[in-house]
C-alpha positions as CSV (number, residue, x, y, z in Angstrom):
1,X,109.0,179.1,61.9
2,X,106.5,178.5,65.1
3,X,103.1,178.8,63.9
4,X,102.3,181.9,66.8
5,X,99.9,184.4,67.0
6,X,101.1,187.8,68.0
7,X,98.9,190.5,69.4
8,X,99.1,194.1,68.1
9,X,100.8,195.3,71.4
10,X,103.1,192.0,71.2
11,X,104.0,192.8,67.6
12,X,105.4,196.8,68.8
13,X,107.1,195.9,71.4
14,X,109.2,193.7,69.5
15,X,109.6,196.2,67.0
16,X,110.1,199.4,68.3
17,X,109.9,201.7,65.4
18,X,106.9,199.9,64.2
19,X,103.7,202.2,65.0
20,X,99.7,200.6,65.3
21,X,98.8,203.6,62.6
22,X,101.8,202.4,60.1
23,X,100.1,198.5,60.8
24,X,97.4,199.8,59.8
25,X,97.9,201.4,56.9
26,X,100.0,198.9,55.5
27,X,96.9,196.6,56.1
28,X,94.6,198.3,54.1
29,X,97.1,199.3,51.4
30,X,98.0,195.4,51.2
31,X,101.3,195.2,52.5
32,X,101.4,193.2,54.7
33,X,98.1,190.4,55.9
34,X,95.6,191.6,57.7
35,X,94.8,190.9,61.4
36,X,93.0,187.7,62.6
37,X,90.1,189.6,64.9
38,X,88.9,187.7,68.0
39,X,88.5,186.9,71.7
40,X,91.5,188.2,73.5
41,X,93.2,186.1,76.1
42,X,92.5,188.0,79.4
43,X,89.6,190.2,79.5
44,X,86.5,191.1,77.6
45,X,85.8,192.2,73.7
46,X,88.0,191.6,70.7
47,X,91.9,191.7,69.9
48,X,94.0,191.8,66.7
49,X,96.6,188.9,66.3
50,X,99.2,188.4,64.0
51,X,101.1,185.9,62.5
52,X,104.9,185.6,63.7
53,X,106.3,185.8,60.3
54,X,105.1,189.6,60.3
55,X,108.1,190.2,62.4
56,X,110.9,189.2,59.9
57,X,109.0,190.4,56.7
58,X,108.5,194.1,58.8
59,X,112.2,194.2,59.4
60,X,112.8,193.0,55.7
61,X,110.1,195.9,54.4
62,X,112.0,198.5,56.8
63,X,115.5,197.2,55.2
64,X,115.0,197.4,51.2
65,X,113.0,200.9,52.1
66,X,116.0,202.6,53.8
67,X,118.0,200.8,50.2
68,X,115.7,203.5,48.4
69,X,112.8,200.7,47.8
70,X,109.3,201.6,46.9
71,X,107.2,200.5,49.7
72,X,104.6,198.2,47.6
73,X,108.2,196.7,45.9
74,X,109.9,196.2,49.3
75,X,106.5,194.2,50.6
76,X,106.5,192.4,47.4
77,X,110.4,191.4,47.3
78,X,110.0,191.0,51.2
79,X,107.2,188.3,50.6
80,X,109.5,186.6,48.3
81,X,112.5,186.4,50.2
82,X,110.1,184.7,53.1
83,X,108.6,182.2,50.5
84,X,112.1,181.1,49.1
85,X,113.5,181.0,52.6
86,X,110.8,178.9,53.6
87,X,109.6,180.9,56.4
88,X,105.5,181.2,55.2
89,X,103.8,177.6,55.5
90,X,101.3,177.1,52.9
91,X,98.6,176.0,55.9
92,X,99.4,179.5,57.8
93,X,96.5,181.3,60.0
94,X,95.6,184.2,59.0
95,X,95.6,183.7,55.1
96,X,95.9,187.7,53.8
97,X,98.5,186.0,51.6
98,X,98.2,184.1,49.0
99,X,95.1,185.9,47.6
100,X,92.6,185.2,45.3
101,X,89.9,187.8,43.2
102,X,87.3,185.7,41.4
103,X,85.5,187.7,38.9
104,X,82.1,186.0,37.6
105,X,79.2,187.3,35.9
106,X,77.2,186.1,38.8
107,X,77.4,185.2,41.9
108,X,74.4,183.4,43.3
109,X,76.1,179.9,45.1
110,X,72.7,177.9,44.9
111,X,72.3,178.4,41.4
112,X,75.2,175.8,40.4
113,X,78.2,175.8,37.5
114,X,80.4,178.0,38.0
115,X,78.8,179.9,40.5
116,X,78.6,176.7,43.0
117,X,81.8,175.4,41.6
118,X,83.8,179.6,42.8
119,X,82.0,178.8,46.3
120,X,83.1,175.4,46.8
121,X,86.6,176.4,45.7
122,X,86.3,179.3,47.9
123,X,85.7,177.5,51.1
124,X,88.3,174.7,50.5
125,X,91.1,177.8,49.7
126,X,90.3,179.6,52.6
127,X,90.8,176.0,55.1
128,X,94.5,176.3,53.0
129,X,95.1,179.7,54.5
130,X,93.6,181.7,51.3
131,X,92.2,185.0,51.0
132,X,89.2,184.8,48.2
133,X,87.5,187.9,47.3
134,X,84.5,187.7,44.5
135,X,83.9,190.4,42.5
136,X,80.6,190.3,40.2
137,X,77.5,192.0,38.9
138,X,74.2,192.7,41.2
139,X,71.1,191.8,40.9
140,X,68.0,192.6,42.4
141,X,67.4,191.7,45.8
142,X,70.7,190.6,46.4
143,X,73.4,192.7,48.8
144,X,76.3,194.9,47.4
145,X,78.5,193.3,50.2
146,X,78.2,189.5,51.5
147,X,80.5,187.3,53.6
148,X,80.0,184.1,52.5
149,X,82.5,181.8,55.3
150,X,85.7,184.3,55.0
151,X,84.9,185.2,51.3
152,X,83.8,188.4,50.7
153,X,81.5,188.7,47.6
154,X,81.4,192.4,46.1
155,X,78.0,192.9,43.5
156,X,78.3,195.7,41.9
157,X,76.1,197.8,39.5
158,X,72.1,198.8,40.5
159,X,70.0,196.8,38.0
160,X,69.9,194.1,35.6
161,X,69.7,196.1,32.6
162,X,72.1,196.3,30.6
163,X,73.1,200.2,31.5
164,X,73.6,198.4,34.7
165,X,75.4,195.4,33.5
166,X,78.1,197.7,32.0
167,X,78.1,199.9,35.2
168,X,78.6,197.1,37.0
169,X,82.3,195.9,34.7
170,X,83.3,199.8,34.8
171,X,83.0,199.6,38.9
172,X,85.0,196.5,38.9
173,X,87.6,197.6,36.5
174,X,88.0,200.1,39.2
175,X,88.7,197.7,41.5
176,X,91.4,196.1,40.1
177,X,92.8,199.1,39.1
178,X,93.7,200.0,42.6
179,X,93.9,196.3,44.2
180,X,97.3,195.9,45.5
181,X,98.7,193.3,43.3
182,X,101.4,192.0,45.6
183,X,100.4,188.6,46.5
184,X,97.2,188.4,44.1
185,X,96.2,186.4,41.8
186,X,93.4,187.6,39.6
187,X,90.4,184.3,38.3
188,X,88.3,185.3,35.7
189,X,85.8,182.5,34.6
190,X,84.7,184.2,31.2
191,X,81.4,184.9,29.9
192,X,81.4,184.5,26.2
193,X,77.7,186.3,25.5
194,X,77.0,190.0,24.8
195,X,78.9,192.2,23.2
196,X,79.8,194.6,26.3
197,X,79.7,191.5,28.7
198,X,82.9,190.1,26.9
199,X,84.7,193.0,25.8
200,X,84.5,194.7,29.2
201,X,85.7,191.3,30.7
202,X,88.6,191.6,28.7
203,X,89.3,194.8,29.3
204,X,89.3,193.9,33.1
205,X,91.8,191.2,31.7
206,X,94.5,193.7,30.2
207,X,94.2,196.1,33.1
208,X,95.6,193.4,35.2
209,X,98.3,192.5,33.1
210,X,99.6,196.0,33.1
211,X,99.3,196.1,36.7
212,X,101.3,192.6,36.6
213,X,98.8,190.7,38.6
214,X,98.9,186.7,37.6
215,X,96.1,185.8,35.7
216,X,94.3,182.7,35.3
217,X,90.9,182.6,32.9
218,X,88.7,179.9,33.3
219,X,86.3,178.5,30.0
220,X,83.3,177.9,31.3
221,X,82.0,175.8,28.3
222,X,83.0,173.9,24.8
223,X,82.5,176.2,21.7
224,X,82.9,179.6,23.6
225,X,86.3,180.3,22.5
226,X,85.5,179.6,18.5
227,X,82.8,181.9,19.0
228,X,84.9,184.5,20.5
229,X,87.3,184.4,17.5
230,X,84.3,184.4,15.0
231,X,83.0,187.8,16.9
232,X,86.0,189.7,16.5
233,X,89.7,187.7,16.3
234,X,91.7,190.7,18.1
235,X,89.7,190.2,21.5
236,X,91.4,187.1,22.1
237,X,94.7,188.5,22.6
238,X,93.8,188.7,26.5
239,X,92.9,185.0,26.7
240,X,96.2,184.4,24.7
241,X,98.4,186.6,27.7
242,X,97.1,184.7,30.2
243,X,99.4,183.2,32.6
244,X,97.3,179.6,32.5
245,X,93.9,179.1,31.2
246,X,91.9,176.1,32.3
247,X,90.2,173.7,29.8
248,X,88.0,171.4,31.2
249,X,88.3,169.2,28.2
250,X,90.1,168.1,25.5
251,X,87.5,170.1,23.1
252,X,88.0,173.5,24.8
253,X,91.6,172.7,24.7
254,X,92.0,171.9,20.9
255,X,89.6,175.3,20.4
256,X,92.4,177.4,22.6
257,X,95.4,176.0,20.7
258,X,93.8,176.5,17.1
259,X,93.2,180.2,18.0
260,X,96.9,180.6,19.1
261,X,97.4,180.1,22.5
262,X,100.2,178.6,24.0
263,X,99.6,175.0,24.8
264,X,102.2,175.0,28.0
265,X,99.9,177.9,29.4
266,X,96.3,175.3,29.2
267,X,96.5,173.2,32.0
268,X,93.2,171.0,33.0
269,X,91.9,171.5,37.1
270,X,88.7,168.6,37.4
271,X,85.5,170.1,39.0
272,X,85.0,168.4,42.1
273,X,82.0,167.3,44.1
274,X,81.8,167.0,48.0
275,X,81.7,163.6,48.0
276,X,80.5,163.7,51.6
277,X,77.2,165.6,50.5
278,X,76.4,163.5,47.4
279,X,76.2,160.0,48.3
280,X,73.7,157.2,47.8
281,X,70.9,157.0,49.6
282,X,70.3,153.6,52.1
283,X,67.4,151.4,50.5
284,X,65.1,152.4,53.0
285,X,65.7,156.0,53.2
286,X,65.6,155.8,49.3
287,X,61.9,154.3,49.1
288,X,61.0,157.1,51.5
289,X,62.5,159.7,49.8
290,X,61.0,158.7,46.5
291,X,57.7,158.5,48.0
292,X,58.1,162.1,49.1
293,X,58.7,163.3,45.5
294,X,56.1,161.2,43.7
295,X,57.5,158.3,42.5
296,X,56.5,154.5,43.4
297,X,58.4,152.0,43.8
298,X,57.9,150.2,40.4
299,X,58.5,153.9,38.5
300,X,61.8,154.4,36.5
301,X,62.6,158.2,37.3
302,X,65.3,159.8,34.8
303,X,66.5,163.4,36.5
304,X,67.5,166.5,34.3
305,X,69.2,168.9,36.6
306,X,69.4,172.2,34.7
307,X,68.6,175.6,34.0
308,X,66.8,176.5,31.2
309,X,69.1,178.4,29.1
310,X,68.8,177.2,24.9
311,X,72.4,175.4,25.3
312,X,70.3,173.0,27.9
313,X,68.0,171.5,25.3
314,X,65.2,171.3,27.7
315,X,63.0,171.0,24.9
316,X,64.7,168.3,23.0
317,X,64.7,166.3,26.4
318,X,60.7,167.0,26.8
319,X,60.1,165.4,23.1
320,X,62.8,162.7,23.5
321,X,60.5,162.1,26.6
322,X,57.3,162.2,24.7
323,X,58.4,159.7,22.4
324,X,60.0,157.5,25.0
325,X,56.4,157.3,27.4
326,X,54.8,155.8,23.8
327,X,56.8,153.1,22.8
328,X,57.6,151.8,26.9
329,X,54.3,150.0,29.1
330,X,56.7,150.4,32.5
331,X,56.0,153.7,34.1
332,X,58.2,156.1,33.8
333,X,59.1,159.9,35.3
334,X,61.3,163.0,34.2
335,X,62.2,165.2,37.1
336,X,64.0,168.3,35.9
337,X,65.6,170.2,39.0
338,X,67.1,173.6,39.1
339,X,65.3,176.8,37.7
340,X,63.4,178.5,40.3
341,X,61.9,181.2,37.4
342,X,60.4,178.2,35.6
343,X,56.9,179.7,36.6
344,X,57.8,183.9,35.7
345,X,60.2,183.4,32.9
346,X,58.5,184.0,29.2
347,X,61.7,183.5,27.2
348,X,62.0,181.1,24.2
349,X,63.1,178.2,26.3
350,X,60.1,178.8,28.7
351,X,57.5,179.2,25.9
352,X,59.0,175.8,24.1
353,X,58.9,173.9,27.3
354,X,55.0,174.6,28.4
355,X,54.2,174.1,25.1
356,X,55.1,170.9,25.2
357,X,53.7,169.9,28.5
358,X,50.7,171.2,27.2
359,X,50.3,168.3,25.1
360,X,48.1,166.1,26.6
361,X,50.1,163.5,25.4
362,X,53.2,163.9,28.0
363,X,53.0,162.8,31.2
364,X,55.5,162.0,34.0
365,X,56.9,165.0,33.6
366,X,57.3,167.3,36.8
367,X,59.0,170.5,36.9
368,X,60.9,171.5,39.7
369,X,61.9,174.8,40.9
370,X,65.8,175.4,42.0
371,X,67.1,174.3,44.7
372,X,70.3,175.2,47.0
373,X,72.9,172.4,46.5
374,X,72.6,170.4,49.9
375,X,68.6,169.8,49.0
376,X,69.6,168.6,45.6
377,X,70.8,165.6,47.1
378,X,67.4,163.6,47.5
379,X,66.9,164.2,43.8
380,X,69.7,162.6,43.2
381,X,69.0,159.6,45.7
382,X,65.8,159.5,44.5
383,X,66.0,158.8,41.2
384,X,67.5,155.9,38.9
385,X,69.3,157.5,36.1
386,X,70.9,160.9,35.1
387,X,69.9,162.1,32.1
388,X,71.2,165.8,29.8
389,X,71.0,166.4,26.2
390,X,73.1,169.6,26.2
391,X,76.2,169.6,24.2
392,X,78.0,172.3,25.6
393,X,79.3,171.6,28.8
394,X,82.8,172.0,29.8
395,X,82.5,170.0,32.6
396,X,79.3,168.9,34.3
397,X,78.8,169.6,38.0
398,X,75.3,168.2,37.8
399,X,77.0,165.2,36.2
400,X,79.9,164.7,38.5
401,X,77.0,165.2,41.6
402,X,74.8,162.3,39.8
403,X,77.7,160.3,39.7
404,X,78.4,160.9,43.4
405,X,75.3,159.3,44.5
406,X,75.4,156.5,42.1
407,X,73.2,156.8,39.4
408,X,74.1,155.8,35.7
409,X,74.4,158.5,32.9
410,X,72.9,159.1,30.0
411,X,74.1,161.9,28.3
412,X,76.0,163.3,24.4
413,X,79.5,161.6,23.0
414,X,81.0,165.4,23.4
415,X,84.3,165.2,24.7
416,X,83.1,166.5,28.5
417,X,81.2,163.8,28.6
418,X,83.7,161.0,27.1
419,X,86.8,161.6,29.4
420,X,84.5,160.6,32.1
421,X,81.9,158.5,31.0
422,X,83.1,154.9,28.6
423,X,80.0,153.6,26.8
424,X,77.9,150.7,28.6
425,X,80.8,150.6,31.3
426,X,79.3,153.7,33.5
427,X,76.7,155.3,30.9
428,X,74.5,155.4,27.8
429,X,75.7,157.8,25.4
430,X,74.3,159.0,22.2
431,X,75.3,161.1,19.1
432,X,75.1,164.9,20.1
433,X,72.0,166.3,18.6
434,X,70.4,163.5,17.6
435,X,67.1,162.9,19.3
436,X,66.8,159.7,17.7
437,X,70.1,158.0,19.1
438,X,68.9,160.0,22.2
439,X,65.9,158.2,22.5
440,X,67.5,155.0,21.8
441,X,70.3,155.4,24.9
442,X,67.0,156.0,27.2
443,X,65.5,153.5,25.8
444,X,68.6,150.8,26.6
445,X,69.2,152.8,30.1
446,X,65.2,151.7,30.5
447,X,65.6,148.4,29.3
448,X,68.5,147.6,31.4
449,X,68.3,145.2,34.9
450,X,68.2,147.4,37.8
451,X,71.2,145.2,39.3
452,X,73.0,146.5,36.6
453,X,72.5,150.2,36.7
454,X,73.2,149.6,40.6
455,X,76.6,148.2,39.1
456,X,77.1,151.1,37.4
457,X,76.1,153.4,39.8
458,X,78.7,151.7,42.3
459,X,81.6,152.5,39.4
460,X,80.8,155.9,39.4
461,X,80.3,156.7,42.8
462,X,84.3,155.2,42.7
463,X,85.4,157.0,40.1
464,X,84.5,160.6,41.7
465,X,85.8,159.4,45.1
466,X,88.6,158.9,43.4
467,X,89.3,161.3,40.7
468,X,86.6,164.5,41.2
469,X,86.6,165.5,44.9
470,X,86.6,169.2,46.3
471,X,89.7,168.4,48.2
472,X,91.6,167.0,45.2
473,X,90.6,169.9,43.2
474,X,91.7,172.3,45.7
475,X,95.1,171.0,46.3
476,X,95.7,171.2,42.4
477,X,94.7,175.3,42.6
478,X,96.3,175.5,46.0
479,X,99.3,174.3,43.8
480,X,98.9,176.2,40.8
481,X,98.2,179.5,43.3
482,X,101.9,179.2,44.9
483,X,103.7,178.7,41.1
484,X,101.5,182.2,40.1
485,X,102.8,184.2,43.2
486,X,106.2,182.7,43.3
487,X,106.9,183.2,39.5
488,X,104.6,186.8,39.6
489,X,103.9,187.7,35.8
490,X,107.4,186.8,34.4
491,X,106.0,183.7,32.0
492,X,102.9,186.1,30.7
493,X,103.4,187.8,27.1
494,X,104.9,191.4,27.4
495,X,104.5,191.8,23.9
């Protein structure tokens, strides 16, 4: 089919019995894509144009309803019919269809994970002719309604307690409860924390499997499903009827298929990094931008991009560190980049950490407050060596971005780490939870020529270019999008 755009009064005269109220309403009820809005070609102000393939699938909609069809079933089988027919491109204009609702706990793009990792997605879906809608809780100061490219983010809920929090999971239960599930494909990245968090997520979960909307559920992190099945064993028969769930390692893979899940329904989608935005810096820009930041030329800066939540070991890293400044002469920095509440927070993490910098002992250590992804990149370039002692990632984003702009890693032998990172070949690994064999793969990452770790650097920065891009990762959901819609919810557990 020509790849045309048809405006409104184009679109009626060709079908006579078609009315601009019926467009309409078939719009907002889901039916059929909504109108790309913009300049018209004669004339001043805006016009509505449609995609050609409108035309057939209207006659097709008109057609199964006079055979006694439901309407939302005749749009539905209608779709279908164009798909196998091969009548909808996958790179069409005006992307109403294939759709996408993300549902995350947050949605704050600058903050990174999964949050970062939704918007990236986001943006590379919608260049593939993808609808994305996020759904998630509010916090304060942030808008009920943003549009973020072409994706509409939805916050709901009125505070961050948690009356609010729950308020928030009823209001978007009530979403999908009346989200036309023609076409959609529901992505739920799941929260394994407090009690009501999880079980209302879930809930959300089996509402949509009712409804027959395609779902796939995302595990943010290793150990999250064992302890959802230590919690309460029943609440993962959601995550069991999902239609694919991503593992983003072989850990959180082995979890899912010892609490029951199918193994043909875990498939494994990469993160990915935009590999134009995270590159290595030019030596001279490099020497500058470490000069802005603090750090000499003769310094060895390790960088520890993170929030400070417990699973981080931010305080671990600080007495790793400790140890580390007493038993090297060369001078050496931590920067550790990403938590904008470092100063207001009084949590565990926070009280640990400033206790330890308190020490007069510790020095070299600067704290950073969060940054938006795009200024995290002269952190990266600034610095000689990546360094993380959590160990319960699923995948590293800060990792994959380190590794984008060349710098070695230091980091746990967990299996996120190991089905990227081969010992002494691109990184320094250490036994998880050890701050002894920590300290030791510092110590060798220290000790190490700086024409090696430039070595090194250059292998990862190959690797990611590679394997880990935002484009490779997109095709593989682009990919994975199509098999939901064109199969529906036929493969999901009815039982």
């Amino acid at each position: 089919m020509q790849r045309e755009l048809l405006t409104s009064c184009e679109l009626l005269e060709r079908l006579g019995w078609l009315s601009i109220k019926r467009l309409q309403r078939w719009a907002r009820q889901g039916i059929l894509d909504r109108p790309y809005i913009g300049a018209p070609i004669i004339g001043k102000g805006r016009a509505a144009y449609w995609p050609a393939y409108i035309i057939p699938f209207c006659q097709r909609v008109q057609l199964l309803q006079r055979q006694g069809t439901m309407l939302k079933e005749a749009g539905f089988e209608a779709w279908q019919q164009l798909q196998e027919e091969g009548l909808l491109k996958a790179d069409y204009k005006n992307g109403g269809r294939p759709r996408m609702i993300a549902i995350l706990p947050y949605f704050l793009p600058r903050s990174g994970g999964v949050e970062h990792h939704t918007y990236q997605l986001a943006r590379a879906l919608e260049q593939r002719g993808f609808s994305i809608t996020v759904l998630t809780q509010r916090l304060p100061g942030t808008p009920e309604h943003e549009l973020l490219g072409e994706t509409n983010v939805y916050r709901f809920g009125t505070t961050a307690e948690d009356r609010g929090r729950r308020e928030a999971y009823k209001q978007i239960l009530q979403r999908i409860l009346h989200e036309p599930a023609a076409g959609t494909v529901l992505y739920l990245c799941l929260s394994v924390g407090k009690e009501f968090h999880t079980e209302l997520m879930l809930e959300i979960l089996a509402v949509a499997r009712q409804r027959r909307i395609p779902r796939i559920v995302r595990i943010p992190s290793s150990g999250r499903v064992t302890e959802l099945a230590m919690a309460n064993p029943a609440r993962l028969l959601e995550v069991r009827h999902a239609n694919r769930v991503i593992a983003l390692n072989a850990g959180i893979r082995d979890e899912l298929v010892r609490m029951g899940c199918d193994p043909v329904r875990i498939i494994n989608i990469p993160n990915g990094v935009l590999t134009e935005l995270f590159q290595p810096a030019v030596d001279n820009a490099r020497v500058q931008i470490r000069a802005r930041l603090g750090a000499c030329a003769a310094d060895r800066v390790f960088i520890a991009p993170s929030r400070w939540a417990p699973k981080k070991r931010i305080p671990e890293l600080i007495g790793c560190w400790q140890e580390l400044e007493r038993s090297v002469e060369a001078p050496i920095k931590l920067w550790v980049v990403g938590d904008d509440r470092y100063e207001v927070k009084r949590g565990v993490v926070s009280k640990a950490v400033m206790a330890a910098l308190a020490d007069a002992s510790v020095d070299g250590v600067r704290l950073f407050g969060g940054r938006p992804h795009h200024e995290m990149v002269p952190f990266y370039q600034g610095a000689d060596a990546y360094i993380s002692l959590s160990t319960q990632e699923g995948q590293s984003n800060a990792l994959l971005e380190a590794m984008a702009c060349g710098l070695p890693i230091v980091a746990p032998e967990t299996q996120a780490v190991t089905q990227i990172i081969t010992a002494e070949e691109n990184g320094f690994l250490f036994k998880p939870g050890d701050p002894c064999s920590a300290l030791a793969a510092m110590r060798r990452c220290m000790e190490a020529p700086l024409a090696e770790l430039k070595t090194i650097g250059q292998r990862n920065r190959a690797l990611i270019t590679k394997c880990y891009t935002v484009d490779l990762m997109a095709d593989r959901f682009m990919r994975l999008l199509h098999e939901m819609l064109q199969k529906g919810d036929l493969d999901a557990y009815c039982h």
